[in-house]
ChimeraX commands (.cxc) that place a marker at each C-alpha (Angstrom):
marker #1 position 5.35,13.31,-1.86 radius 0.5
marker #1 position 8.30,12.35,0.30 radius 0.5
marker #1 position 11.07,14.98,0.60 radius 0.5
marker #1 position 14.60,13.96,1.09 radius 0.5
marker #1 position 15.66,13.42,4.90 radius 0.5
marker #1 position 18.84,15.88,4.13 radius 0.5
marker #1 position 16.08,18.88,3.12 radius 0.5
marker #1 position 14.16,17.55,6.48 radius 0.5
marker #1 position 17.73,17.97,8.66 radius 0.5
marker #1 position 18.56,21.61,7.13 radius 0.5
marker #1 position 14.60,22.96,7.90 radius 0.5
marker #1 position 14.71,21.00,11.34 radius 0.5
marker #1 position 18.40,23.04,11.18 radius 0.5
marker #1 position 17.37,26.39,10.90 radius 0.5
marker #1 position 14.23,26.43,13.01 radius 0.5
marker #1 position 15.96,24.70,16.07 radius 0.5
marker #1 position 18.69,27.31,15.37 radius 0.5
marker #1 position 16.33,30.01,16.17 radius 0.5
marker #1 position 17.47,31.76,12.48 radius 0.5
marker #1 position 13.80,31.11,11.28 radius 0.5
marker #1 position 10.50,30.58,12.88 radius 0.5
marker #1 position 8.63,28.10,11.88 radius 0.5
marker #1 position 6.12,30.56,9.96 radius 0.5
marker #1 position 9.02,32.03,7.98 radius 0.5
marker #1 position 10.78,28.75,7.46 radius 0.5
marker #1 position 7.55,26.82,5.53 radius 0.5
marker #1 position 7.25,30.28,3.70 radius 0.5
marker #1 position 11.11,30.09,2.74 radius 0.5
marker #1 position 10.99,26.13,1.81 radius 0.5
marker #1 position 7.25,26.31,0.62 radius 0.5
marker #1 position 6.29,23.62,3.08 radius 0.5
marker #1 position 3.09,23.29,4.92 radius 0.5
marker #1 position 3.23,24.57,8.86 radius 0.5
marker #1 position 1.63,20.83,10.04 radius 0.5
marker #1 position 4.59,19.20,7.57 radius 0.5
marker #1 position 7.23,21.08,9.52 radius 0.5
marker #1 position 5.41,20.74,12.89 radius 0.5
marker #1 position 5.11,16.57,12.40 radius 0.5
marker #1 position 8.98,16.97,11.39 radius 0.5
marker #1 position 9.93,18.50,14.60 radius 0.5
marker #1 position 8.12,15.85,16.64 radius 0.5
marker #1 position 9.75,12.72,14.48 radius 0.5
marker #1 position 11.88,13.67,11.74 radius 0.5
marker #1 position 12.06,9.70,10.50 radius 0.5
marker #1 position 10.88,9.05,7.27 radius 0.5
marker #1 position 7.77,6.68,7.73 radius 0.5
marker #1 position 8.17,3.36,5.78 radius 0.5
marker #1 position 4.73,1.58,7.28 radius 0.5
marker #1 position 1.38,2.53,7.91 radius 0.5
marker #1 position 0.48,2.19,11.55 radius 0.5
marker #1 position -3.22,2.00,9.95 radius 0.5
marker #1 position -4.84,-1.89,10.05 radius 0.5
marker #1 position -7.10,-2.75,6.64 radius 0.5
marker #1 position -10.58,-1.42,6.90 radius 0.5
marker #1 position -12.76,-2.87,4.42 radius 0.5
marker #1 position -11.41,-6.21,3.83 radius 0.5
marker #1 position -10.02,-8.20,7.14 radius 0.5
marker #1 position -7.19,-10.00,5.85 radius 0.5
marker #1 position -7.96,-12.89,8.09 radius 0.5
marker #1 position -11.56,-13.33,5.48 radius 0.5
marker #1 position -9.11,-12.75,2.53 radius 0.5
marker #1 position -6.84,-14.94,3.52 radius 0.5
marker #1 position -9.62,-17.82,4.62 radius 0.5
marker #1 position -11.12,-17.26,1.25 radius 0.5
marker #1 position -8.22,-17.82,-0.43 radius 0.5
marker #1 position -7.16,-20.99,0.89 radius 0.5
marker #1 position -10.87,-22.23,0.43 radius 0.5
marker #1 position -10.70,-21.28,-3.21 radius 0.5
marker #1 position -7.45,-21.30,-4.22 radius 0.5
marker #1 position -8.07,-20.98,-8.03 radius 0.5
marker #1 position -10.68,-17.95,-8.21 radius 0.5
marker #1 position -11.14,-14.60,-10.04 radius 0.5
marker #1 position -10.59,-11.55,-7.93 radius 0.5
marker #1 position -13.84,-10.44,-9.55 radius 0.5
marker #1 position -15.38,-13.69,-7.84 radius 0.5
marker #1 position -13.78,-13.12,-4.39 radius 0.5
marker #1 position -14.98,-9.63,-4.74 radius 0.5
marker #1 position -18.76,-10.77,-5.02 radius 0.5
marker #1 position -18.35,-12.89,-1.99 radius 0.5
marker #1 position -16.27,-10.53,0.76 radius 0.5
marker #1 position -18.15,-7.52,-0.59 radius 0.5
marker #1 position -16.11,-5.03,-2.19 radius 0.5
marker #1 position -14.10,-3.85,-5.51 radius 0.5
marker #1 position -12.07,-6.09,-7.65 radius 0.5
marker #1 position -9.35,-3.52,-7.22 radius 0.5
marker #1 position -9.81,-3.30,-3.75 radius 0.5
marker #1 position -8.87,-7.29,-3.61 radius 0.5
marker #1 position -5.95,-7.09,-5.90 radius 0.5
marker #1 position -4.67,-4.26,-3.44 radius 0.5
marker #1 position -5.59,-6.44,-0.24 radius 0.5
marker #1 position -3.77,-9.33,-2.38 radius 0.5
marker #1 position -0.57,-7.43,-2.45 radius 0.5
marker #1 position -0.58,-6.01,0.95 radius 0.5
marker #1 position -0.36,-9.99,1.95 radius 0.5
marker #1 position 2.18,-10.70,-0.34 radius 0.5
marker #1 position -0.51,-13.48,-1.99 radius 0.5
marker #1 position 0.59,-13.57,-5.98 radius 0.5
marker #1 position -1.11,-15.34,-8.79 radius 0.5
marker #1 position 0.39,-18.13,-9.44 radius 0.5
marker #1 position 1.50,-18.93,-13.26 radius 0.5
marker #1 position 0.73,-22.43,-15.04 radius 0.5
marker #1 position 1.30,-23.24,-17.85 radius 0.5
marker #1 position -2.43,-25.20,-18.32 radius 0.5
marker #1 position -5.31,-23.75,-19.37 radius 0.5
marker #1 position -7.87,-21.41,-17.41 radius 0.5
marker #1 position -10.67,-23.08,-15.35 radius 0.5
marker #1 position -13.07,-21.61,-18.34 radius 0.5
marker #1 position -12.04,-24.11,-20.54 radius 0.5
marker #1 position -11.26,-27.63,-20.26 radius 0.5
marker #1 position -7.78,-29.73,-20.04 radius 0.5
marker #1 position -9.24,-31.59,-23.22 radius 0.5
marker #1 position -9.42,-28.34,-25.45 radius 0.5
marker #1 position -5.87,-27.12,-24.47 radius 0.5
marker #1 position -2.47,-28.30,-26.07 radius 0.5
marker #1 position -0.56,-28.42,-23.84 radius 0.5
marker #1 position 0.01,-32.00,-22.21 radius 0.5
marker #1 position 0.58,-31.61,-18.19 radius 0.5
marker link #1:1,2 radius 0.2
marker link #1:2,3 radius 0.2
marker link #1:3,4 radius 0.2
marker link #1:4,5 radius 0.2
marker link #1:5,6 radius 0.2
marker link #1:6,7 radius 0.2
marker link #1:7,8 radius 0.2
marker link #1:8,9 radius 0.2
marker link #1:9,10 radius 0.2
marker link #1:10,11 radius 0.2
marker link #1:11,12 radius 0.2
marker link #1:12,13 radius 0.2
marker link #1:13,14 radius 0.2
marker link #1:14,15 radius 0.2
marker link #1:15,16 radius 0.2
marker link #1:16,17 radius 0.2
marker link #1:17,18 radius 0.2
marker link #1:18,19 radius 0.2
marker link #1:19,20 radius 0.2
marker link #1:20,21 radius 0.2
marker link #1:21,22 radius 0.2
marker link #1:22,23 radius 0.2
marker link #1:23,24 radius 0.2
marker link #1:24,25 radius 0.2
marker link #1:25,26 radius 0.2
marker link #1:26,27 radius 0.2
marker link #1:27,28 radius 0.2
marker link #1:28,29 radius 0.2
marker link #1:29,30 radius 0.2
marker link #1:30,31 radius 0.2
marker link #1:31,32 radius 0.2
marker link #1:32,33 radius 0.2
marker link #1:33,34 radius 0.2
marker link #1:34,35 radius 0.2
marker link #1:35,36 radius 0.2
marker link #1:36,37 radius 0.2
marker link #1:37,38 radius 0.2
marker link #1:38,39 radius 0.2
marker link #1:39,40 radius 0.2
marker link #1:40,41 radius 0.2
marker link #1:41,42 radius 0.2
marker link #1:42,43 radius 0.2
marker link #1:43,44 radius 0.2
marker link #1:44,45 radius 0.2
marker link #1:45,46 radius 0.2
marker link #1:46,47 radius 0.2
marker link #1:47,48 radius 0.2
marker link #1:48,49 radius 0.2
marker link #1:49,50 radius 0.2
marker link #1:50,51 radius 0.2
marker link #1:51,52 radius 0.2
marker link #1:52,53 radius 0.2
marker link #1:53,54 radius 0.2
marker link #1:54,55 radius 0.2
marker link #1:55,56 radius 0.2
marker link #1:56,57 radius 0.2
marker link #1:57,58 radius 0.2
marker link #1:58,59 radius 0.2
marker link #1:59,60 radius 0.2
marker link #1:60,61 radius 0.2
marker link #1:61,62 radius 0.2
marker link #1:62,63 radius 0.2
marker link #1:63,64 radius 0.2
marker link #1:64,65 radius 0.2
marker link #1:65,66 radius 0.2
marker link #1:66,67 radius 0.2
marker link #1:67,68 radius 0.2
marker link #1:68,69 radius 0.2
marker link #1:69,70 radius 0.2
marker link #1:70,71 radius 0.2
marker link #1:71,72 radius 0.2
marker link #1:72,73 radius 0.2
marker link #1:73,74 radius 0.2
marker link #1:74,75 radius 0.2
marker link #1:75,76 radius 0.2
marker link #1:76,77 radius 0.2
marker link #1:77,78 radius 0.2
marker link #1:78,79 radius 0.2
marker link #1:79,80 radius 0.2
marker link #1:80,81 radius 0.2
marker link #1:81,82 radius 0.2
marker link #1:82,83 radius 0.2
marker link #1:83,84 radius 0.2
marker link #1:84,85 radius 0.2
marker link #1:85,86 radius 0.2
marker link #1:86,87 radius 0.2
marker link #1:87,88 radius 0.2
marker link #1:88,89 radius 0.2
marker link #1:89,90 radius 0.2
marker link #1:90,91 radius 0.2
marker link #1:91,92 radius 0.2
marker link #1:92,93 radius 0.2
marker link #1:93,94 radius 0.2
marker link #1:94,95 radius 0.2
marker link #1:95,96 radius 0.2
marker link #1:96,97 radius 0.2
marker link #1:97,98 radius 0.2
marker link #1:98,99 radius 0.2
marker link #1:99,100 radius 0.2
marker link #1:100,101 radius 0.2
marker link #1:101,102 radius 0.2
marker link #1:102,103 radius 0.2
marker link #1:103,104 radius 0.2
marker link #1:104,105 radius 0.2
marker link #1:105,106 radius 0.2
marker link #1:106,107 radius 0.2
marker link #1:107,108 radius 0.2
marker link #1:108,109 radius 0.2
marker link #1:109,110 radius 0.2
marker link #1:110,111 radius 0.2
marker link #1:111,112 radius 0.2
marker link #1:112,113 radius 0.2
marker link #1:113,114 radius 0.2
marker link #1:114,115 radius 0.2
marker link #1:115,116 radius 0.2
marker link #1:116,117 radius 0.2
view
């Protein structure tokens, strides 16, 4: 949960005001002492995460994607190694969308489908 940076200001407020400590003022605002303490050192609201991808590189994802272009996560799951979930999530993080057609799946064939390309 991400509180609001005008609650952040008023705590920040009263502690560097010396009308609370910083015991009494996560008591009064029912914050945690390391929330408060992390607030005081950089009061910014984070937007990114400073942490790089740990199970799937994206430089493999991204490799594996341009070598098949028209796979199932399921199937690029199989090869790097990990959750189907885990590459829709890696998929997103790189911005990488599924691209819409109008023609038929690769499971069946342009013959079958009705619609003329």
């Amino acid at each position: 949960m991400t509180y609001s940076t005008d609650f952040r200001t008023q705590v920040i407020k009263s502690v560097k005001a010396k009308d609370m400590s910083i015991r009494q003022a996560c008591i009064f605002y029912d914050i945690s002492k390391t929330t408060l303490q992390r607030w005081l050192k950089n009061p910014s609201i984070k937007q990114t995460r400073d942490k790089p991808p740990s199970k799937i590189p994206n430089e493999a994802l991204l490799k594996d994607v341009a070598q098949y272009p028209d796979d199932y996560m399921y199937e690029r799951a199989q090869r790097l190694g990990c959750s189907k979930s885990g590459i829709e999530i890696a998929l997103k993080r790189l911005g990488i969308s599924q691209k819409k057609d109008l023609g038929t799946s690769k499971s069946m064939s342009n013959k079958k489908s009705d619609i003329s390309e």
